[in-house]
C-alpha positions, 0 to 999 in steps of 0.5 A: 218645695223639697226638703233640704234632706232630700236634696241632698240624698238626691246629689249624693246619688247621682254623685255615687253613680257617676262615679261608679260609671268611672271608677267601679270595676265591672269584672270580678275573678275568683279562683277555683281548685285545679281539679275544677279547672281541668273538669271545667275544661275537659267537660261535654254532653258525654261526660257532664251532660252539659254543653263543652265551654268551647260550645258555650261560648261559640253560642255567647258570639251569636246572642244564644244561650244553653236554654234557648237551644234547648227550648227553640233546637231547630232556630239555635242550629239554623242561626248557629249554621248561618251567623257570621261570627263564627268560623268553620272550626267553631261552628261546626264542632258547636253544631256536632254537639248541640246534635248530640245533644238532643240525641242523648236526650231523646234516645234517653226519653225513648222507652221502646227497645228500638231506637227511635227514628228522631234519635237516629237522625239526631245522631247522625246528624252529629256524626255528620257535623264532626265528620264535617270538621274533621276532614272538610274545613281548611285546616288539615286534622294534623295540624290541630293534634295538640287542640282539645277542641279537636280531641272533644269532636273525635269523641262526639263522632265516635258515640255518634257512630257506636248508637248509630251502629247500635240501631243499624244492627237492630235493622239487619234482621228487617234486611235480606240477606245480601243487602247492605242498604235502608231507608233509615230515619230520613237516611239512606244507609249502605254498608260495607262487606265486612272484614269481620269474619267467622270459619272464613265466610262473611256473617252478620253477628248475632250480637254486637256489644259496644266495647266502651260499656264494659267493664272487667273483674280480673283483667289487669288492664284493657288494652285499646288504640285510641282512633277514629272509628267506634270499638264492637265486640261482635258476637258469632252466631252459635252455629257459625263454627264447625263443632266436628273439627278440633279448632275453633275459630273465636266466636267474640271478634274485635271491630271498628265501625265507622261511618263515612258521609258523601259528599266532595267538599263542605257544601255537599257534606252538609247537605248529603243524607247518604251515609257509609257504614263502614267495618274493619278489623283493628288486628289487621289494619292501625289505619284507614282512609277518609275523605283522602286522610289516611287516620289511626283506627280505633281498637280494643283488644281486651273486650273480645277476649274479656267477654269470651271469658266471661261467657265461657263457663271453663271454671266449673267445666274444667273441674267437671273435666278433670273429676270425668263428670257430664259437662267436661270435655273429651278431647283436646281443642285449638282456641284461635284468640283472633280470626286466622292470619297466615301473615303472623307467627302462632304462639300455643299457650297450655294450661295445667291440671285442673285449669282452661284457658282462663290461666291465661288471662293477664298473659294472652291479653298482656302479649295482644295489648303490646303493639309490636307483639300483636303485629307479629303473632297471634294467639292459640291456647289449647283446652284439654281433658286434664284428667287424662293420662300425659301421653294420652293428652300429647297424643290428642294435642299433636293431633290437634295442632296437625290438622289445624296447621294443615287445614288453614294452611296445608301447603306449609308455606304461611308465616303462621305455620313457622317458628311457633313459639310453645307456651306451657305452664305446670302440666301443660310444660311437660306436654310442651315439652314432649312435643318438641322432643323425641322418644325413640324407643325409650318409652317401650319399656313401660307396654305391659309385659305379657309372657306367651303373647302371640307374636301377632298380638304383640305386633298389634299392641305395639301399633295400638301404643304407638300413637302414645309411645314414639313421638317425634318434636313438632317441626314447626315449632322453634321455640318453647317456654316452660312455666312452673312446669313438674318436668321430672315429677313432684312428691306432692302428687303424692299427699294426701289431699293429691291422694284423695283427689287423684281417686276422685278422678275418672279417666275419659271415655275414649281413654276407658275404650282404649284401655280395655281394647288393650286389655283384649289383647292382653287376654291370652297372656298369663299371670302380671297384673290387670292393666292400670292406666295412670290418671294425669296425678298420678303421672305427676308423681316424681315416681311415675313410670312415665315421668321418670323414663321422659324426663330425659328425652332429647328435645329438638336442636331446632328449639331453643327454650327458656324456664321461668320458675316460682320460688314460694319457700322460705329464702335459701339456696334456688337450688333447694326451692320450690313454688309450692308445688313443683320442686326447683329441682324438676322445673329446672332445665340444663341447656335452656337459653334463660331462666327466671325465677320470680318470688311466686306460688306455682301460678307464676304464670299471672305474676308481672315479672313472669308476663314481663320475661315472656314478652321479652322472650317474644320479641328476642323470638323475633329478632332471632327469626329477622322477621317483623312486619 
């Protein structure tokens, strides 16, 4: 006989069960942080390591768990592939991930610097399951442009497509030299001509860096076009430019790659093992066609530039320039920012004394990440010898600027060879200035004077001076920015610490060559003294024979100009101002169409304010010309 106690104990709990089946609530809730929330919403295999909540819950509808797929991959996605209770949209995009995935997982496991063929065929795998949802399931792509879901899956094709292009290029050296086809992990992979090219003929690069794996110091912003496609920095091979000729096309290209999966519907996409590469410049094309959508294409158009810069060295070669030192260079450069393009307008940026092209960080990569200014121009910034003399250096510049107009295009006819919009900041302004400025016979005054000279050696030092003392403006040109720049001179060059670096400084090789074939034919006069050539200090000086007989060349009535100045002194009248270095009074210009002075050292070219007049002054550049693509 049971104790009474234990009866009771007995009722009392199948009394509290039954009542809990009727009355206990079953579902609790809890609140989390908005923070969580979003990280929650917005996680994936990419970002977290961890499966999206989209994907999560797709596997809860057919009975499978995050850890069975891991344990049992082939069984998750064949009953993923094949259950009933999922539509297109959910499966797919599930698929794509769970793909990725393992992907992530065994290219992460792999310690050979070769990607392994199990990872390939896993992203590729991905890249065909998200290729699948975008463009091969009964919704249109625009019709889920607010879905998240949607969002997530442009991403896993995306860096499906960047380390599948990773391992393809490891391939190329395996490949002749014409084949665009392999045999890859259980795929046959073909690809495309490329659009990326280098001196006007196709190559494979000698390196190709994934965009979205950089990371900047000194760069004020990365700018990029969010799209379909996977954004490269493509790496010219070192002997792809001529090096005998005074352009140089960039060696760091942006691209796209996108990879394209045969098939005419959803059937023939799943089940194909053809798989399209696919190449394209993001400067010349914001779109491409896929499967009969026609798509944004993805771009960067910071990476490129931003590596150049880094590789470069023009911090410590622009000093070895300057001071004369093995390492510099001699004669001025072209720089093109992008591969030629006949169909936009030039911009030429130059630089001061004792700089390079990297003056013009913030601003190249400002004006390239403005979509309606990098639709309409293009970018060349000149490098030059900031030792030598000015007029040695606008003689050179417009040599160089000449034979790169006429070698990619010599009838004159392109859009890129018209209303060229000059760019100069500091000493580069003086020499933007002159070449749109006329000399006449003005600057004659200043050829050495030489009594009892022959009248053929007269003659002769004349043609020898010509190149440096008569100029005419450059035609192309119809618009012209001057930064800072010292126009009639600046009493600093005169300092002390000016001084002591101007005697530092040792004029170029060619220049010496030049000076002493003038000093030849200067032997047969008597009495003067011996030819000095100024050094570009000295012709900043507000002193200078040269600066003070230029100052007041007229410029082009076909060019209209603008001035930005900085104001570095304590407040007072503009007038009286100056950036540091260069007074207001020589930065200023009479009949420029604008002028904006901004609270700044001389480096005004770097200041938000002086980026931001620029781009306005490009784009009132191209309404004045009516012309916008």
């Amino acid at each position: 006989m049971k104790h009474p106690s234990h009866a009771l104990l007995a009722r009392c709990v199948v009394l509290a069960v039954l009542l809990c089946l009727h009355g206990c609530a079953m579902v609790g809730v809890s609140r989390i942080n908005a923070h969580d929330s979003v990280s929650e919403q917005r996680g994936d295999v990419i970002s977290t390591g961890r499966l999206s909540d989209q994907t999560v819950q797709s596997l809860n509808v057919v009975a499978l768990a995050a850890r069975d797929c891991e344990r049992a991959f082939p069984a998750c996605v064949d009953t993923v592939l094949h259950s009933p209770g999922l539509d297109d949209e959910q499966r797919l995009s599930a698929l794509s991930e769970l793909w990725l995935g393992l992907a992530i997982r065994t290219d992460r496991s792999t310690r050979d610097t070769q990607m392994s063929d199990q990872a390939l065929d896993a992203y590729l795998q991905a890249g065909r399951y998200a290729y699948a949802y975008l463009f091969y399931t009964k919704r249109q792509p625009s019709e889920r442009s607010f879905e998240l879901r949607q969002v997530r899956v442009i991403g896993f094709y995306n860096f499906a497509v960047q380390r599948s292009m990773t391992r393809f290029f490891q391939e190329l050296p395996r490949l002749e030299r014409h084949a665009r086809h392999a045999e890859l992990a259980g795929w046959h992979v073909t690809g495309n001509e490329p659009a990326v090219r280098w001196a006007g003929a196709a190559t494979d690069p000698a390196e190709l860096i994934p965009a979205s794996t950089l990371r900047f110091n000194g760069v004020r912003n990365v700018y990029r076009r969010d799209g379909f496609g996977s954004e490269f920095v493509a790496v010219a091979p070192p002997d792809a430019p001529s090096r005998d000729v005074p352009w140089r096309d960039p060696d760091y290209v942006s691209m796209t790659g996108a990879i394209l999966f045969d098939g005419a519907n959803l059937d023939e996409v799943l089940a194909t093992r053809q798989a399209t590469v696919q190449v394209e410049d993001p400067y010349h094309d914001d779109t491409m066609t896929v499967a009969g959508h026609e798509v944004p294409l993805a771009g960067n158009f910071t990476a490129a530039y931003g590596v150049w810069l880094a590789r470069s060295g023009f911090a410590t070669q622009s000093i070895r320039s300057l001071l004369g030192r093995e390492g510099g260079i001699q004669t001025p450069r072209v720089l093109l920012m992008q591969p030629y393009d006949p169909s936009r307008m030039t911009v030429v940026m130059l630089h001061g004394l004792a700089s390079s092209p990297e003056a013009w960080i913030n601003v190249s990569n400002e004006v390239m990440g403005d979509e309606e200014l990098r639709s309409n121009y293009q970018v060349w910034e000149i490098y030059y010898p900031t030792n030598a003399p000015i007029a040695v250096n606008l003689a050179n510049i417009r040599k160089a600027l000449d034979a790169t107009f006429q070698h990619f295009d010599p009838g004159g006819q392109a859009r890129a060879s018209h209303n060229v919009v000059l760019i100069g900041h500091s000493m580069g302004g003086v020499i933007a200035r002159l070449l749109v400025s006329s000399s006449g016979d003005k600057l004659w005054s200043l050829m050495p004077a030489r009594d009892n000279l022959s009248k053929a050696k007269q003659a002769r030092l004349r043609e020898r001076l010509a190149p440096y003392l008569q100029f005419t403006p450059m035609p192309q040109v119809t618009r012209a920015v001057f930064l800072a720049s010292p126009q009639r001179g600046t009493p600093y060059a005169q300092n002390t610490l000016a001084r002591w670096m101007a005697n530092l400084i040792r004029l170029p090789a060619n220049v010496l060559k030049e000076v002493a074939g003038v000093a030849d034919l200067l032997k047969d006069g008597e009495g003067g003294t011996p030819v000095r050539i100024p050094n570009s200090v000295d012709n900043l000086s507000d002193t200078d024979p040269f600066i003070m007989a230029a100052a007041d060349l007229p410029m082009s009535p076909a060019v209209r100009y603008h001035t930005i100045v900085g104001v570095y002194t304590p407040p007072g009248p503009l007038a009286d101002s100056s950036d540091g270095v260069v007074p207001y009074k020589s930065a200023h210009l009479e009949g420029a169409e604008s002028e904006l002075a901004v609270p700044s050292w001389h480096s005004v070219q770097e200041t938000p304010a002086a980026i931001l007049e620029l781009r306005r002054i490009l784009r009132v550049h191209m309404a004045a010309t009516g012309a916008q693509r």
